[in-house]
N, C-alpha and C positions, 0 to 999 in steps of 0.2 A: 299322297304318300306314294313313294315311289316302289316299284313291284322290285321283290326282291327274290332270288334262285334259291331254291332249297341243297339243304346240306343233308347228302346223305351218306351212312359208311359203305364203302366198296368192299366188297368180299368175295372168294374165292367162285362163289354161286354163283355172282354175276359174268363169270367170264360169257362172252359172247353175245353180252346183253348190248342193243345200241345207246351210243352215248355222244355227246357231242366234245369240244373241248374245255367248253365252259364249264357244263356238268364237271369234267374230271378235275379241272382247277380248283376247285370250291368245294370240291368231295374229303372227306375222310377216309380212311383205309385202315382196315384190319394189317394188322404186321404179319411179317417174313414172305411177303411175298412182292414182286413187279407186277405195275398194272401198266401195259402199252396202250392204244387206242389203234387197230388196224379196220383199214375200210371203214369207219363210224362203228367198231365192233368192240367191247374190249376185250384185252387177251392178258391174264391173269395165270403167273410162273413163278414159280418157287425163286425164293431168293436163295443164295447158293449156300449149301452145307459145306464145312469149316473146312475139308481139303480143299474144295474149288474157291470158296474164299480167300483161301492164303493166297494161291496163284492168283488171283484178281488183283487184289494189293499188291503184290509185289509187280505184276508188268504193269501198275498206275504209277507205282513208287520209281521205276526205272524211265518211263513217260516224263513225270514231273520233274525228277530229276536231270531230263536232258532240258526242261525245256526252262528251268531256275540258269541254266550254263548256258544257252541260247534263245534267251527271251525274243529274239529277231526271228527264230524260224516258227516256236509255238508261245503266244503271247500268254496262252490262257489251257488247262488240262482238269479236266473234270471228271467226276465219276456220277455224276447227276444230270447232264445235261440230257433235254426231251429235244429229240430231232423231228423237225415237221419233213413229211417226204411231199413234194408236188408231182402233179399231174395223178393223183388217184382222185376217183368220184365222191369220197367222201374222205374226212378228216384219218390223219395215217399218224402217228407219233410213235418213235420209237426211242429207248433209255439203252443203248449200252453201256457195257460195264466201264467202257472211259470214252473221251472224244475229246481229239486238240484240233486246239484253234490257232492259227498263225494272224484272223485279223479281227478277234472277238473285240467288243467295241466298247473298249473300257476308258476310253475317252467322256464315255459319254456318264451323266446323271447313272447311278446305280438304278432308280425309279423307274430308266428309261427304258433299261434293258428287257427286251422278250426274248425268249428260245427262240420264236419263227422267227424273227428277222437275224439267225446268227448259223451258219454253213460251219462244221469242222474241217476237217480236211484228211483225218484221219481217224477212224474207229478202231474200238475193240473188245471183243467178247471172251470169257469164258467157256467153253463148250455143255450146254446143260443137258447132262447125261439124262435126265427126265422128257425131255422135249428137244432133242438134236434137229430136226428139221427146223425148230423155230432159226439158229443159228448157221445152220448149213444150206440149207435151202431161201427158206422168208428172208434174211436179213438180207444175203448174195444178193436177190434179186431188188429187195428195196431200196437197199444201201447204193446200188448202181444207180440209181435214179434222180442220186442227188448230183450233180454233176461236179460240186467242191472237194467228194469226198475219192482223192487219191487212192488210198492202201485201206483195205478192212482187214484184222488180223484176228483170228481163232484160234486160242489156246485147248488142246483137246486131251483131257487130263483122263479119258476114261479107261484104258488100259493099264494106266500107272499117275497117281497122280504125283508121285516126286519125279517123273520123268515123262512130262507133258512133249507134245510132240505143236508146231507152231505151224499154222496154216496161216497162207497171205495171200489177199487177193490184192490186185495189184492192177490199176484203170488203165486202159490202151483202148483211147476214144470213145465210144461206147458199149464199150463190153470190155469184162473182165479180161486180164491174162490166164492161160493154165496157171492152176494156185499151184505156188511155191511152197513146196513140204518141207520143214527145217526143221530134223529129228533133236531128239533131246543130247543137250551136249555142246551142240553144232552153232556157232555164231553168225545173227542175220543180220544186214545192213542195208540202207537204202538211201537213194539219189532224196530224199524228199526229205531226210533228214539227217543233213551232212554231220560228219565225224560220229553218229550213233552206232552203236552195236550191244547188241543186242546176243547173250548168251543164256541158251534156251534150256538154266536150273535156276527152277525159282527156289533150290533148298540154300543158295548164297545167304 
């Protein structure tokens, strides 16, 4: 008989506790909350209450939207995808709140598909007024490490959340650019994804 991994539920306690990725695969979870995997650690974060919610959907809906009108520059846009980060000494998986793909590999068997073998190219978060260093600081530096992922963008609703203010970090070789402040109101657009723009009231 073949040895089988136990099934256990994940909860808010464990944050911190080490876990591999198999563990987390095969795990259950207590709801409303994110469970990442940093360093072999995991790290357990509120899932977003209903203002930062709204904003989450709406710049996924504006993402999907571009990328249904140009299927050739984002193939594939999610709000579930676990990014593996390399070169850390133990297993790193991170969820943000969307990630496009321009060459996710949908050619292939559904079966066949894993997270690690699939790079996005562009991220992006909500700003969690609970845990802001996890998004301003941890992601900055993790998200740089993947080398596919172009622009990371931070919606940071904590001042006003009907008038979020948009932060973009934006790759020039290895290291970020100075991040790009684009106040609420104010229209953002980029080279990485032609004819997009992007007008920073998610109350549209």
């Amino acid at each position: 008989m073949g040895a089988t991994t136990d099934v256990r539920k994940l909860r808010p306690s464990d944050h911190g506790r080490p876990i591999t990725d198999e563990e987390l695969r095969v795990s259950k979870f207590e709801g409303g909350y994110k469970y990442e995997v940093i360093d072999g650690r995991l790290y357990v974060s509120y899932e977003p209450d209903p203002p930062a919610d709204l904003i989450e959907k709406w710049l996924y809906d504006e993402v999907r939207d571009y990328s249904r009108e140009r299927p050739d520059i984002i193939n594939y846009v999610t709000d579930k995808a676990r990014i593996f980060i390399p070169g850390r000494k133990k297993t790193t998986i991170l969820e943000p709140d969307f990630a496009a793909y321009n060459d996710f590999p949908l050619h292939l068997p559904r079966a066949q598909i894993r997270w690690q073998n699939t790079s996005p190219f562009l991220v992006g978060e909500v700003l969690s007024a609970d845990d802001p260093d996890k998004d301003l600081i941890r992601n900055v530096a993790l998200f740089l490490r993947l080398p596919s992922i172009k622009e990371y963008w931070v919606l940071d609703p904590r001042t006003d959340p009907d008038r979020p203010t948009l932060l973009v970090y934006r790759r020039r070789g290895i290291r970020w650019q100075s991040v790009i402040e684009v106040p609420f109101g104010k229209t953002y657009s980029t080279r990485i994804l032609p004819g997009f723009e992007l007008l920073v009231d998610p109350r549209r």
